[in-house]
N, CA, C and O atoms as a printed pandas DataFrame, in Angstrom:
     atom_number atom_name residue_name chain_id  residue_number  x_coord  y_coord  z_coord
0              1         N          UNK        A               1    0.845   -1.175    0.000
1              2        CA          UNK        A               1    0.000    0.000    0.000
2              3         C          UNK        A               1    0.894    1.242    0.000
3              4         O          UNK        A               1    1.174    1.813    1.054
4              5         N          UNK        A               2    1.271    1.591   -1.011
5              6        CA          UNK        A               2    2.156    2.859   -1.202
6              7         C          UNK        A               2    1.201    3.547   -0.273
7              8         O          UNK        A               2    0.044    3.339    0.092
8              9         N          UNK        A               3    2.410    4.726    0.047
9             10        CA          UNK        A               3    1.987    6.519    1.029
10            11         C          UNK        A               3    1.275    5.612    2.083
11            12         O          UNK        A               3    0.840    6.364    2.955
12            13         N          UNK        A               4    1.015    4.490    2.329
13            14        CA          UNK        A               4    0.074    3.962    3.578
14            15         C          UNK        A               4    0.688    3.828    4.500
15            16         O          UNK        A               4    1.783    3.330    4.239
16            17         N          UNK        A               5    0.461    4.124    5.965
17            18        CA          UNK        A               5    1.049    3.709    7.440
18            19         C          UNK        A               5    0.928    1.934    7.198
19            20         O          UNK        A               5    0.266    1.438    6.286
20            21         N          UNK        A               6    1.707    1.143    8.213
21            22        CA          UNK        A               6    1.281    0.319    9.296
22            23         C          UNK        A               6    0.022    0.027    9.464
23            24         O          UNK        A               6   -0.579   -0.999    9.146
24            25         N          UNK        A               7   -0.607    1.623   10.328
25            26        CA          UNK        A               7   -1.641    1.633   10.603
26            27         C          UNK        A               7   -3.178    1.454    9.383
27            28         O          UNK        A               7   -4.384    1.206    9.391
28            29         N          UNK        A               8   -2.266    1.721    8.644
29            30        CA          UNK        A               8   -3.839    1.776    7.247
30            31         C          UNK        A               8   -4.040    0.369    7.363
31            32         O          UNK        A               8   -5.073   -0.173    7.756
32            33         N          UNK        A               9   -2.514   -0.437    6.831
33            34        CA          UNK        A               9   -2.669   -1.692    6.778
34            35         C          UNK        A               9   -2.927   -2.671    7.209
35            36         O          UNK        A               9   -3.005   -3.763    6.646
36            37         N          UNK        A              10   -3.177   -2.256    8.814
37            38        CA          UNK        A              10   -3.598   -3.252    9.866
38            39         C          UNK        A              10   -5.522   -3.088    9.395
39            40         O          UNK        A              10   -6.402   -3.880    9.056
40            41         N          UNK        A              11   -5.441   -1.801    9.600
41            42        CA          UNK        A              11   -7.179   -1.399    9.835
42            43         C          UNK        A              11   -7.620   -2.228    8.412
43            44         O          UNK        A              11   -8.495   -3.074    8.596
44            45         N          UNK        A              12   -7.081   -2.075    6.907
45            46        CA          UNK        A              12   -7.787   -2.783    6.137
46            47         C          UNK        A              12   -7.692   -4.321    6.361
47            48         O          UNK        A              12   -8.567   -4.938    5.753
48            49         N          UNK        A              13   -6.874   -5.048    7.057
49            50        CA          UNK        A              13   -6.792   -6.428    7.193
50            51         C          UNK        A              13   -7.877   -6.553    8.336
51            52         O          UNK        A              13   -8.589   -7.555    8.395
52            53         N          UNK        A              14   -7.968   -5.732    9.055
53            54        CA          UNK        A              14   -9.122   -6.002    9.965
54            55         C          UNK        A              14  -10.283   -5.874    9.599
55            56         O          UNK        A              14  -11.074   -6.538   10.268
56            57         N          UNK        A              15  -10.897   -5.028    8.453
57            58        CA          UNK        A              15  -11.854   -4.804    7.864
58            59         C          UNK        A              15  -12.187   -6.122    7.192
59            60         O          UNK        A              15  -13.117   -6.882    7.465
60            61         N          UNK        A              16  -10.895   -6.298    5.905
61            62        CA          UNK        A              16  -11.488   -7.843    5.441
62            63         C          UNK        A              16  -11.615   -8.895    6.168
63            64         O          UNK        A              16  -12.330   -9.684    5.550
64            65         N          UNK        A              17  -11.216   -9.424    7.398
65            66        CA          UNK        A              17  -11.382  -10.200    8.157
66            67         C          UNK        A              17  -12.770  -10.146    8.777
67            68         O          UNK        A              17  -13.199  -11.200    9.247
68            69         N          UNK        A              18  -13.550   -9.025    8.843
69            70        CA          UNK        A              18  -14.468   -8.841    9.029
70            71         C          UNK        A              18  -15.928   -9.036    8.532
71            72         O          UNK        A              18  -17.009   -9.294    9.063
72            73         N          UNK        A              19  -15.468   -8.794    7.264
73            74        CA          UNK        A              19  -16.115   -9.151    5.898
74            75         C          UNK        A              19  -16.582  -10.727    5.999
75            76         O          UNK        A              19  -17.677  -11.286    6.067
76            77         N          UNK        A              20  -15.020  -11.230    5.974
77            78        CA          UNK        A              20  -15.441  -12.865    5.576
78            79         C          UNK        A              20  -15.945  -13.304    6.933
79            80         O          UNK        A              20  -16.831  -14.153    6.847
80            81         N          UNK        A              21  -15.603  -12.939    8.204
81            82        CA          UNK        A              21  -16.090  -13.499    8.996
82            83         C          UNK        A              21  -17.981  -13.611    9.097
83            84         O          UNK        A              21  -18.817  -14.514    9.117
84            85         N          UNK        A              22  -17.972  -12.367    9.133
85            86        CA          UNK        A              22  -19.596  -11.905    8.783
86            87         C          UNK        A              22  -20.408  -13.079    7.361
87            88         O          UNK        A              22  -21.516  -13.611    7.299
88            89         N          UNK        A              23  -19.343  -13.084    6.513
89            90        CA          UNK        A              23  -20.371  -14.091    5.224
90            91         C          UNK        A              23  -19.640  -15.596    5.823
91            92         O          UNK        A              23  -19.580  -16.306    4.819
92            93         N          UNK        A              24  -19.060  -16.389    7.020
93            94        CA          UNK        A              24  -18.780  -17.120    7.096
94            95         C          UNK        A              24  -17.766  -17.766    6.051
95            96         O          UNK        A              24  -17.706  -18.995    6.036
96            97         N          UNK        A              25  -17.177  -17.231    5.407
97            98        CA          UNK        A              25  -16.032  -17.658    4.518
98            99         C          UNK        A              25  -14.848  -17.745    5.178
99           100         O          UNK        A              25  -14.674  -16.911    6.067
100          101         N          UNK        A              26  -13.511  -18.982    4.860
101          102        CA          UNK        A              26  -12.381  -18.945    5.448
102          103         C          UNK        A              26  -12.009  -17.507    4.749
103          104         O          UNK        A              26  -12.677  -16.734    4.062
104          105         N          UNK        A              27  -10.480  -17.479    5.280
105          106        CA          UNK        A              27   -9.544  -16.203    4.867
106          107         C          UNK        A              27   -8.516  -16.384    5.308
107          108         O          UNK        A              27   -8.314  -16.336    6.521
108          109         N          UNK        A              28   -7.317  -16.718    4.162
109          110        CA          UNK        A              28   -5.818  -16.987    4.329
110          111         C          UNK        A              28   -4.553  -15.802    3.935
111          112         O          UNK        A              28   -4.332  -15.293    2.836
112          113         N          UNK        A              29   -3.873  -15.590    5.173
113          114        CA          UNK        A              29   -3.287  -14.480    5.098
114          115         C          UNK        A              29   -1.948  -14.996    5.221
115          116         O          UNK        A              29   -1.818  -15.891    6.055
116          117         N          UNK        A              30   -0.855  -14.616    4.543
117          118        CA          UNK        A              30    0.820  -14.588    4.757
118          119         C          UNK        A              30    1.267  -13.149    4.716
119          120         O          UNK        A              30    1.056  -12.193    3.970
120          121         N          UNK        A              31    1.964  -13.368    5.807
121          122        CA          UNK        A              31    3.024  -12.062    6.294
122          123         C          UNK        A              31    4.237  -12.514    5.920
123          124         O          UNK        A              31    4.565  -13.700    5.885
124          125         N          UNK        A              32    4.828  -11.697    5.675
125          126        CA          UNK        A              32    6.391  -12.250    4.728
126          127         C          UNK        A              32    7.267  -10.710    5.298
127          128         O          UNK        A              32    6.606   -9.742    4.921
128          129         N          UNK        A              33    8.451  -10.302    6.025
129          130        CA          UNK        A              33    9.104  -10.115    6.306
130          131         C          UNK        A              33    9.852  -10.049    5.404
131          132         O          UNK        A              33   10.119  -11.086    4.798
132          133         N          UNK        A              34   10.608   -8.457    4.903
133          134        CA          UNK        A              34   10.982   -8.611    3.675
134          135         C          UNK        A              34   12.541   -7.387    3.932
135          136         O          UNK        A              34   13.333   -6.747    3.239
136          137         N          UNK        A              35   12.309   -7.594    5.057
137          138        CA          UNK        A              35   13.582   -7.014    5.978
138          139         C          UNK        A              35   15.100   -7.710    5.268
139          140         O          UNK        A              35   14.844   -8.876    5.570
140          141         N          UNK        A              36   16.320   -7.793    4.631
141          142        CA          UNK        A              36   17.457   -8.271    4.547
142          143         C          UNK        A              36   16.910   -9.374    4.084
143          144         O          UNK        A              36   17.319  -10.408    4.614
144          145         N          UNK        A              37   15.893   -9.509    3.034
145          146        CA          UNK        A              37   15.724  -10.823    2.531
146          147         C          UNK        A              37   16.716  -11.790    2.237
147          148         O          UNK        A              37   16.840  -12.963    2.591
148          149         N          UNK        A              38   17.617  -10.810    1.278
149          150        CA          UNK        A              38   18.187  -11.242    0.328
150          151         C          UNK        A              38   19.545  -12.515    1.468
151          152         O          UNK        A              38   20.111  -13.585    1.243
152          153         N          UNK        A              39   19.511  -11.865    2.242
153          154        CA          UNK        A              39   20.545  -12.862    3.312
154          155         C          UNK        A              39   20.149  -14.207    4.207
155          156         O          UNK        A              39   20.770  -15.020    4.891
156          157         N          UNK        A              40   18.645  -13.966    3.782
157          158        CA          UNK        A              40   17.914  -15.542    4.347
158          159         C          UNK        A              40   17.457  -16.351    3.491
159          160         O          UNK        A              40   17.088  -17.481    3.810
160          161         N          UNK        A              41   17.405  -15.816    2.065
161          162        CA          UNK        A              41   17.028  -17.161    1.392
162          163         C          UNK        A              41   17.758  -18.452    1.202
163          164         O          UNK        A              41   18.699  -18.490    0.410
164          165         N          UNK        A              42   17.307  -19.754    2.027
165          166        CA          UNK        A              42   17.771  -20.775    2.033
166          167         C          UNK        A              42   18.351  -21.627    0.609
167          168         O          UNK        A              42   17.417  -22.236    0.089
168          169         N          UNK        A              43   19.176  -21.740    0.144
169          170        CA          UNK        A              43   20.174  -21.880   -1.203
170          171         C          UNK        A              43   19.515  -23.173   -1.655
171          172         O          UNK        A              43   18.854  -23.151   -2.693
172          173         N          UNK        A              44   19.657  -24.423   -0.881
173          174        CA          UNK        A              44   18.343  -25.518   -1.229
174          175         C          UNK        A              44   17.209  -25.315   -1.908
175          176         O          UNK        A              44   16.799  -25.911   -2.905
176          177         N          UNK        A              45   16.738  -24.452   -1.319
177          178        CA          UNK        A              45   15.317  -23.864   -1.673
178          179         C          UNK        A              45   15.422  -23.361   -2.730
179          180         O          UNK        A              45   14.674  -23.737   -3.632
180          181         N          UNK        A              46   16.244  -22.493   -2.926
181          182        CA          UNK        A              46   16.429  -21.619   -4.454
182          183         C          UNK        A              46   16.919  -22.919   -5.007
183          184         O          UNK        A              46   17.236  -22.262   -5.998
184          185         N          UNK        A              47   17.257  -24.046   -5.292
185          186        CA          UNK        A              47   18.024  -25.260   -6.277
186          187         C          UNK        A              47   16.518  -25.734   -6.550
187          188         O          UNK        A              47   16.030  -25.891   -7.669
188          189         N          UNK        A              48   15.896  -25.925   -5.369
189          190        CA          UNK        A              48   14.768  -26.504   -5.650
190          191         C          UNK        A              48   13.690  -25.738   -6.839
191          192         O          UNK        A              48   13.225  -26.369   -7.788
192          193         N          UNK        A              49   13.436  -24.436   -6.607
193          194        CA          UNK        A              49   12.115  -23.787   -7.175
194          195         C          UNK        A              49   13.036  -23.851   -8.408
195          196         O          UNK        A              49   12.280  -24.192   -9.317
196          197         N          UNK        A              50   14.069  -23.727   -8.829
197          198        CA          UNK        A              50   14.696  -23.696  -10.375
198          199         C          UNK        A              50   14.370  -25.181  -10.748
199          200         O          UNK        A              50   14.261  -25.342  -11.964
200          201         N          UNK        A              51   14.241  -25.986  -10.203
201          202        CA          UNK        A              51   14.109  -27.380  -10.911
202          203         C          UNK        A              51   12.619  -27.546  -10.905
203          204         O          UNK        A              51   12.159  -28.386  -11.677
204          205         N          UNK        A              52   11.776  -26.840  -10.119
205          206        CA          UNK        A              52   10.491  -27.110  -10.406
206          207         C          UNK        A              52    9.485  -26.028  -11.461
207          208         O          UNK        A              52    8.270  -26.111  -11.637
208          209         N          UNK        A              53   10.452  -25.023  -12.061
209          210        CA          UNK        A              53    9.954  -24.492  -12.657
210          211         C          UNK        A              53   10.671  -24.541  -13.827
211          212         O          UNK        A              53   10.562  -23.606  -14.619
212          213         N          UNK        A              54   11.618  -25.775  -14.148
213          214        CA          UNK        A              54   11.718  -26.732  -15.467
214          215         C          UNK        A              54   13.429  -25.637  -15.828
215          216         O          UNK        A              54   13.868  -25.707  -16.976
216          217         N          UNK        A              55   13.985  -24.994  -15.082
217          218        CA          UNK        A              55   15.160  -24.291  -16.079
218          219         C          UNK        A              55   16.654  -25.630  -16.324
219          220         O          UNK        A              55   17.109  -26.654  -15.815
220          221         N          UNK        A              56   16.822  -24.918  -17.167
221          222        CA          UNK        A              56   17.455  -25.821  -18.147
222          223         C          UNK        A              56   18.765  -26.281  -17.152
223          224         O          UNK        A              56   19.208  -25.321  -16.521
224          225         N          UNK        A              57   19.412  -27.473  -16.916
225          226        CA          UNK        A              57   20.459  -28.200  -16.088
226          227         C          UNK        A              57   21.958  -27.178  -15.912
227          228         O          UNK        A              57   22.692  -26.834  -14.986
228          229         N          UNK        A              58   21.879  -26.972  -17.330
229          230        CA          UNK        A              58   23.406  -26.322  -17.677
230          231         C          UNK        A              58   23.041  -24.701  -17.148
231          232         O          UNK        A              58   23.941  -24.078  -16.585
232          233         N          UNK        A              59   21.714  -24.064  -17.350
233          234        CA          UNK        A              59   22.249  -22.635  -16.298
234          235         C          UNK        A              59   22.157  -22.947  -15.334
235          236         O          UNK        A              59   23.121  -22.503  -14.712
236          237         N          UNK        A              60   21.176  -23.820  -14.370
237          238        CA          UNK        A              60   21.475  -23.855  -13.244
238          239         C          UNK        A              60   23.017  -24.555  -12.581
239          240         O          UNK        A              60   23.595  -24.364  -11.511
240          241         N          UNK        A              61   23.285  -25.297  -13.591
241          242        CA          UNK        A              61   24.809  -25.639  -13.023
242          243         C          UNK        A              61   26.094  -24.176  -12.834
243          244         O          UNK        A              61   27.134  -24.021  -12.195
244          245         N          UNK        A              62   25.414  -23.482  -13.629
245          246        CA          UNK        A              62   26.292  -22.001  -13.855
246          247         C          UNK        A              62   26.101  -21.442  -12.740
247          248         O          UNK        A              62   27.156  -21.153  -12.175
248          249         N          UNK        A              63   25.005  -21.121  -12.092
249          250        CA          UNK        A              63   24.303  -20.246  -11.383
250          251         C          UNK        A              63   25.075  -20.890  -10.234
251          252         O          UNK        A              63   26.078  -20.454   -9.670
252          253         N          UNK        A              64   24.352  -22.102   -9.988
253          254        CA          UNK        A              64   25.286  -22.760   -8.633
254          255         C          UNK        A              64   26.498  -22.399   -8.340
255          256         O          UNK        A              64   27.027  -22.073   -7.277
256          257         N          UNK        A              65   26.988  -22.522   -9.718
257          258        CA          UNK        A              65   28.562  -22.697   -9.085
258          259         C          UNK        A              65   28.961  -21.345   -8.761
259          260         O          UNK        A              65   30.073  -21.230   -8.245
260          261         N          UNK        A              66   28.243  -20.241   -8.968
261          262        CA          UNK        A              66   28.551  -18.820   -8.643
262          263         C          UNK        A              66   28.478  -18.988   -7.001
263          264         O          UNK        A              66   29.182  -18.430   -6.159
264          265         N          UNK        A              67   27.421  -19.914   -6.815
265          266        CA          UNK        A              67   27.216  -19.927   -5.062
266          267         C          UNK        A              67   28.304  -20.798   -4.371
267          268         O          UNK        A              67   28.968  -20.413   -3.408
268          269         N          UNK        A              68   28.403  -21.912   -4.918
269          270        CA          UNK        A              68   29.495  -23.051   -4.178
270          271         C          UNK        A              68   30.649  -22.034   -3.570
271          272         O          UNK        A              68   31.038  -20.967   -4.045
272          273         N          UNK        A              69   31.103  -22.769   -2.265
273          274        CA          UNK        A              69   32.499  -22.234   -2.015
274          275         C          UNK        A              69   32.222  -20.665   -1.861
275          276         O          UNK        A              69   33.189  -20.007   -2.245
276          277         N          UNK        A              70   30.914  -19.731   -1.295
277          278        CA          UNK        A              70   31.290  -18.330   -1.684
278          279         C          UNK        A              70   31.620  -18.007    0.215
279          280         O          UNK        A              70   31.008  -18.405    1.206
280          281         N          UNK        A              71   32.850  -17.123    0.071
281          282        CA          UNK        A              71   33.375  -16.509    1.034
282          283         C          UNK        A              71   33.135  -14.958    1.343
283          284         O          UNK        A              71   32.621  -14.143    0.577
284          285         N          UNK        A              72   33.638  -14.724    2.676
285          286        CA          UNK        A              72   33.013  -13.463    2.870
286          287         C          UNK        A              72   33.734  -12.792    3.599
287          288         O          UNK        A              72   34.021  -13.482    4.578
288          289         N          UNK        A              73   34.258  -11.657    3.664
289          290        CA          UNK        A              73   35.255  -10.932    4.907
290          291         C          UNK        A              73   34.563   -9.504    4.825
291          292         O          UNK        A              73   33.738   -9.050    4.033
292          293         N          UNK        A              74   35.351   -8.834    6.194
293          294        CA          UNK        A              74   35.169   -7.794    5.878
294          295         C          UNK        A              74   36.150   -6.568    6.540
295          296         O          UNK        A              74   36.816   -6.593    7.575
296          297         N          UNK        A              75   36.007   -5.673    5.705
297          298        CA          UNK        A              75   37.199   -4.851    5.757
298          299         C          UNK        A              75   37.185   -3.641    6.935
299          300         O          UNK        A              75   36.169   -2.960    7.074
300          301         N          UNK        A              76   37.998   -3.489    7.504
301          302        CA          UNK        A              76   37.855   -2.567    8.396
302          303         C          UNK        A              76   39.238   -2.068    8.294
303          304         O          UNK        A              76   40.115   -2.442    7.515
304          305         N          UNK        A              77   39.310   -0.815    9.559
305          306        CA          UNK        A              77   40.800   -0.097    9.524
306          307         C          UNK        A              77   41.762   -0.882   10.083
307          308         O          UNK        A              77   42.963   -0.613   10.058
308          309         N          UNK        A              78   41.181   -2.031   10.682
309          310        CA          UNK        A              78   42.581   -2.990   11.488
310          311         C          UNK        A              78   43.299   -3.809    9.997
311          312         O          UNK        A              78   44.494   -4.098    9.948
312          313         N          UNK        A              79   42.441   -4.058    8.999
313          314        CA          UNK        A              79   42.365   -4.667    7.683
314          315         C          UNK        A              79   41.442   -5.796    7.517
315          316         O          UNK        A              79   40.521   -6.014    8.305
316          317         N          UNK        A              80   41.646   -6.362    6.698
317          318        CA          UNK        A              80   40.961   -7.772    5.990
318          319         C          UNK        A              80   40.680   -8.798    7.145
319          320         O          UNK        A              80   41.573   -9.586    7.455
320          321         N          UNK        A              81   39.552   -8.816    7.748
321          322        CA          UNK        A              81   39.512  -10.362    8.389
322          323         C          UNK        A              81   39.581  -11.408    7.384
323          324         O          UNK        A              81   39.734  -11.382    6.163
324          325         N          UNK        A              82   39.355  -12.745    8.612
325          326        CA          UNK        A              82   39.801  -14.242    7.683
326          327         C          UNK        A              82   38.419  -14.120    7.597
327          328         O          UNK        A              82   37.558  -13.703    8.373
328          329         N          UNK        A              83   38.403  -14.734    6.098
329          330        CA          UNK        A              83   36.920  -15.552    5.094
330          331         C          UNK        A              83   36.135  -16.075    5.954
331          332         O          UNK        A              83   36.485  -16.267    7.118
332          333         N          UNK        A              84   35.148  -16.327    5.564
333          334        CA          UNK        A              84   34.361  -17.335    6.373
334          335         C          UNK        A              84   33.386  -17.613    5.464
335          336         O          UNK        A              84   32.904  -16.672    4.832
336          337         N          UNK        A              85   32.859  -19.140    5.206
337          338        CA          UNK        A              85   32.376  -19.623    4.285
338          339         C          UNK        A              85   30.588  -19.325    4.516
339          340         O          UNK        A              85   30.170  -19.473    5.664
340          341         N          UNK        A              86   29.508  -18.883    3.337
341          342        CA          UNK        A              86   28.631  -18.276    3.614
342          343         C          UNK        A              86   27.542  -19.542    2.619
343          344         O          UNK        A              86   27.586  -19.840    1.426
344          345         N          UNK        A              87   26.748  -19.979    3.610
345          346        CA          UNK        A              87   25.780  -21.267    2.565
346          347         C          UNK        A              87   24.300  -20.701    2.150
347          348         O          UNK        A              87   23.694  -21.148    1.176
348          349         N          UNK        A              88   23.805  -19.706    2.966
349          350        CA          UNK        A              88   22.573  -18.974    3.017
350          351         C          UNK        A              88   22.732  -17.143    2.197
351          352         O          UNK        A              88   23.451  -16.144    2.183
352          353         N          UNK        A              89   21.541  -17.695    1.661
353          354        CA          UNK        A              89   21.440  -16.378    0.955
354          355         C          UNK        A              89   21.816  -15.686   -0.554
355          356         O          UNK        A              89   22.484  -16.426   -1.276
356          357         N          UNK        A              90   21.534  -14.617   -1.004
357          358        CA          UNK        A              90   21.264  -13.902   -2.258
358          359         C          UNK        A              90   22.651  -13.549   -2.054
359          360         O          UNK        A              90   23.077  -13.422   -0.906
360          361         N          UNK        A              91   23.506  -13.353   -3.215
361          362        CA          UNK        A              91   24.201  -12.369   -3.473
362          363         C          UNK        A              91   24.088  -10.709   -3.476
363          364         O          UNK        A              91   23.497  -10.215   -4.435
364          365         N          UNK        A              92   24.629   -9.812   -2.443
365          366        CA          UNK        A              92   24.649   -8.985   -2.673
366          367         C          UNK        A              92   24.904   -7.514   -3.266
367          368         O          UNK        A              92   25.837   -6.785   -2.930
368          369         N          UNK        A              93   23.734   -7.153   -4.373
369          370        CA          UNK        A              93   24.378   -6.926   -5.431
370          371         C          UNK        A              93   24.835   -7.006   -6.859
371          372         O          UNK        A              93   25.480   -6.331   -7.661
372          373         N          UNK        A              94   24.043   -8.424   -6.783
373          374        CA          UNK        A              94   24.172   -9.073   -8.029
374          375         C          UNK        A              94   22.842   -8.497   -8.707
375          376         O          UNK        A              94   21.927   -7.986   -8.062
376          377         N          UNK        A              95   22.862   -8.647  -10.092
377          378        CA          UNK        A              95   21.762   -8.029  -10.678
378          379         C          UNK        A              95   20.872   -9.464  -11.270
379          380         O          UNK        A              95   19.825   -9.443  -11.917
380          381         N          UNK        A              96   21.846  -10.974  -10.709
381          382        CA          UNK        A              96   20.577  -12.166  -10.867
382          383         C          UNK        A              96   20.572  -11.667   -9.203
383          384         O          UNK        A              96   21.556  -12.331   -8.876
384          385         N          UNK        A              97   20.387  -11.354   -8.629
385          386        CA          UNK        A              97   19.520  -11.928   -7.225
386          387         C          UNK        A              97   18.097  -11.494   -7.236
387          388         O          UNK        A              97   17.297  -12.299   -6.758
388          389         N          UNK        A              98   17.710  -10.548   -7.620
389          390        CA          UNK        A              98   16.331  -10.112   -7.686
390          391         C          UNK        A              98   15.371  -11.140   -8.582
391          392         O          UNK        A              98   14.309  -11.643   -8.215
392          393         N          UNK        A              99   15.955  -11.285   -9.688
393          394        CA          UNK        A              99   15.347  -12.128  -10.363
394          395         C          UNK        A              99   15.468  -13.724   -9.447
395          396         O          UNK        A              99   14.487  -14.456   -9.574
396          397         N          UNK        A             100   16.390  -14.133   -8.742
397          398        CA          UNK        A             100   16.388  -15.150   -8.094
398          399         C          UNK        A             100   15.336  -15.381   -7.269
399          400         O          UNK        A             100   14.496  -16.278   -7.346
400          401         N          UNK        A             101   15.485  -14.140   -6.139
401          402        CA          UNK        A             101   14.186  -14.350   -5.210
402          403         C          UNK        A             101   12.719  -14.129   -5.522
403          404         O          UNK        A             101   11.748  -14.204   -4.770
404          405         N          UNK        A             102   12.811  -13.765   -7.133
405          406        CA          UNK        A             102   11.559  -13.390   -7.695
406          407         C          UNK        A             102   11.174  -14.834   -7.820
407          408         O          UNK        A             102    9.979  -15.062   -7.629
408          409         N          UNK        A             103   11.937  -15.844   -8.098
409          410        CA          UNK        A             103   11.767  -17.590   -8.228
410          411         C          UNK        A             103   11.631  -17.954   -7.257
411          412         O          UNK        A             103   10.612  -18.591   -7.528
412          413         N          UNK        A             104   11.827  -18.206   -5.860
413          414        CA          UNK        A             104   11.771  -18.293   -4.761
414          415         C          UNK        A             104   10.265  -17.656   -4.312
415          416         O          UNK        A             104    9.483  -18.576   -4.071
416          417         N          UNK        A             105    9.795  -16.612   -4.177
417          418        CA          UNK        A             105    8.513  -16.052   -4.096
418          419         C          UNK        A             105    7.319  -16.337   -5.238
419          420         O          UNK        A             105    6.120  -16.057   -5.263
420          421         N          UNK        A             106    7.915  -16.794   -5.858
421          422        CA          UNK        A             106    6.546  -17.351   -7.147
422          423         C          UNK        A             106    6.301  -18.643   -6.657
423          424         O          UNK        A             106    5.217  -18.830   -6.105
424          425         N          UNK        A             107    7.127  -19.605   -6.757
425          426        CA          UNK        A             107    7.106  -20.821   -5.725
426          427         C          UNK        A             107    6.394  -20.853   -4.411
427          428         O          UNK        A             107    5.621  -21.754   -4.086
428          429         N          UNK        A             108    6.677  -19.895   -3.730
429          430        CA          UNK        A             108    6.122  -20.411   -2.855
430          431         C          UNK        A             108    4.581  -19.733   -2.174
431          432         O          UNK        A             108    3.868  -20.031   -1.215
432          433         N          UNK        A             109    4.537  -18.447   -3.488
433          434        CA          UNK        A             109    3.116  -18.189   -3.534
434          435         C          UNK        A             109    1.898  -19.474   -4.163
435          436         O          UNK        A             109    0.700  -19.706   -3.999
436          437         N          UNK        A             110    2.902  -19.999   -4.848
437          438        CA          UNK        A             110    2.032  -21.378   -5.610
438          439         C          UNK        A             110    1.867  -22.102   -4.853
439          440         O          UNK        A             110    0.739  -22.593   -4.896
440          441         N          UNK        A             111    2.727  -22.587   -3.818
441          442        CA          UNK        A             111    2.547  -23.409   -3.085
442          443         C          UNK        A             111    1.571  -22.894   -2.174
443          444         O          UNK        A             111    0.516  -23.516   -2.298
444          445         N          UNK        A             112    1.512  -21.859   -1.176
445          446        CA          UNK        A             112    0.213  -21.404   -0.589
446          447         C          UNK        A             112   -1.035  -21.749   -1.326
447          448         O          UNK        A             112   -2.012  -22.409   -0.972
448          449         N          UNK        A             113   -0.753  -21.128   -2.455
449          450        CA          UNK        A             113   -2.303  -21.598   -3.396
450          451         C          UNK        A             113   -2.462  -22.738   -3.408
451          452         O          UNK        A             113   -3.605  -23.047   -3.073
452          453         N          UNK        A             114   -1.931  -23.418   -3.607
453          454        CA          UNK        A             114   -2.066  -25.175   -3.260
454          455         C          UNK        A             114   -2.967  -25.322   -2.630
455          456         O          UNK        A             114   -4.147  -25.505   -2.930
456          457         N          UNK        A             115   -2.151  -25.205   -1.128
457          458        CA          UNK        A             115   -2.921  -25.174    0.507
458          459         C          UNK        A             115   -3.789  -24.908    0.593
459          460         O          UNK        A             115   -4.441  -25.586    1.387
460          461         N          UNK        A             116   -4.559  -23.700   -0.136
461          462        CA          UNK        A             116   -5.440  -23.071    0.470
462          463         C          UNK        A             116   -7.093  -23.736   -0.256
463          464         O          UNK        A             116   -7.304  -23.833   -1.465
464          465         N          UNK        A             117   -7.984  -24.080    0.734
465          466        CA          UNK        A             117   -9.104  -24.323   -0.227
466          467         C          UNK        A             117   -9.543  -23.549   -1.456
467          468         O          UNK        A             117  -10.510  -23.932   -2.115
């Protein structure tokens, strides 16, 4: 809800909840936390929604291997800390990560739809 508070967005979820409750209809809601996404998407998960949405063996073997083995330091005035190996998460920065977690969130909006009567 662009220009909207918090507050708008609570009051309209309370409104439709209201709605269906009143016509006796279920009503399925996901909250998704979209805070530093890009550093929690589980890497499994992203292997997975690429194989279930049919992409071809050889980019995803590309793509992977951008992830395998990725290290991470960081620089400060003392200098370079030691690496440390990183298994979770988007690249930051990359101009596939958006499109990545855009695969990751289509997935698993489908999958809700599944679930839901």
């Amino acid at each position: 809800m662009p220009r909207r508070s918090t507050t708008d967005a609570i009051f309209a979820l309370r409104m439709m909840m209201e709605k269906y409750r009143e016509g006796q209809k279920e009503l399925h809601c996901v909250f998704v936390d979209l805070e530093k996404v890009y550093d929690r998407v589980p890497r499994e998960e992203l292997w997975y929604c690429k194989r279930c949405l049919g992409v071809a063996e050889k980019y995803a073997k590309v793509v992977k291997g951008m992830y395998e083995s990725s290290i991470t330091a960081v620089r400060c005035a003392a200098g370079m800390t030691e690496g440390s190996g990183v298994e979770v998460g988007l690249h930051q920065g990359s101009a596939l990560s958006p499109f990545l977690f855009a695969v990751v969130m289509d997935r698993l909006i489908d999958e809700v739809r599944q679930e839901s009567p």
